[in-house]
C-alpha positions in Angstrom: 109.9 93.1 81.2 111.8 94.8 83.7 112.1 98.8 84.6 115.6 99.7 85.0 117.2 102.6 86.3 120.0 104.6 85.2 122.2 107.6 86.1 124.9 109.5 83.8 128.3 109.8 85.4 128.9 112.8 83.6 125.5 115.3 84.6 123.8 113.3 87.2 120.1 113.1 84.7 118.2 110.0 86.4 115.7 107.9 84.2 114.2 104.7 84.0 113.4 102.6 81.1 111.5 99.3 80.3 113.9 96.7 79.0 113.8 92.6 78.5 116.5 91.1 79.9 118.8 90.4 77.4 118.6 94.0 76.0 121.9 95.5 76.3 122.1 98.5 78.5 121.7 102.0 77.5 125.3 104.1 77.2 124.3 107.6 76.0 122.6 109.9 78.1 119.8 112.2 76.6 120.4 115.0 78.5 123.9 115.8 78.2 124.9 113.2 75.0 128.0 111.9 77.0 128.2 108.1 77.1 128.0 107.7 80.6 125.3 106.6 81.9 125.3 103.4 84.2 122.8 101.0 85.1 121.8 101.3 88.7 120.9 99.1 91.5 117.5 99.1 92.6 114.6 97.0 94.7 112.0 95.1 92.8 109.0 97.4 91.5 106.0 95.1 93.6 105.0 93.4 96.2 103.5 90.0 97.6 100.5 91.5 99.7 96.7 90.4 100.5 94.9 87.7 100.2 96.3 85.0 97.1 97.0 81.2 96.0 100.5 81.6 98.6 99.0 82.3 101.8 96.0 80.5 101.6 96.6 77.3 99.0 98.0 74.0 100.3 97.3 75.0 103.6 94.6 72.4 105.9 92.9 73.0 108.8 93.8 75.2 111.4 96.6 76.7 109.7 94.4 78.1 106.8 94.2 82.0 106.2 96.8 83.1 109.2 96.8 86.6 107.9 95.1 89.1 110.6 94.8 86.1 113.2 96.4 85.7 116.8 98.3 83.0 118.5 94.6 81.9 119.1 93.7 81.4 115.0 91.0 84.1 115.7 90.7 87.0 113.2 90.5 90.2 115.0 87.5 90.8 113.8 85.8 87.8 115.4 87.0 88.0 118.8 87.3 91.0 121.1 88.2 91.8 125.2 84.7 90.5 126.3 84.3 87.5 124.4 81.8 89.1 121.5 81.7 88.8 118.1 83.0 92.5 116.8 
């Protein structure tokens, strides 16, 4: 279920609520009792990030686990300036 955010017209009160998604949106604001709150726009809540089944799944060979590696498809932490393992 989503988080959606909303903001009265009429006071300026802010607040979020969990909805599903054929819920219909909230009117009445429960600060000032006016029925003018809106539904506002807003970016999604998460993110992609880290290791998972999209970066490193259906990939072969060489192009396997590109996260943290150079144009060379070394890690940074298995090469260094002189050649050593870090």
């Amino acid at each position: 279920m989503p988080i959606y955010e909303y903001e009265c017209k009429a006071c300026g009160h802010r607040l979020e609520k969990l909805q599903k998604l054929n819920a219909a949106p909230l009117t009445d604001c429960p600060a000032c009792d006016q029925a003018e709150l809106g539904r506002l726009v807003s970016a999604a809540g998460f993110r992609l990030a880290g290791g998972g089944w999209y970066e490193t799944d259906f990939k072969t060979g060489s192009k396997k686990n590109l996260a943290g590696g150079n144009e060379n498809g070394k890690t940074a932490e298995t090469s260094s300036k002189d050649g050593t393992a870090a």
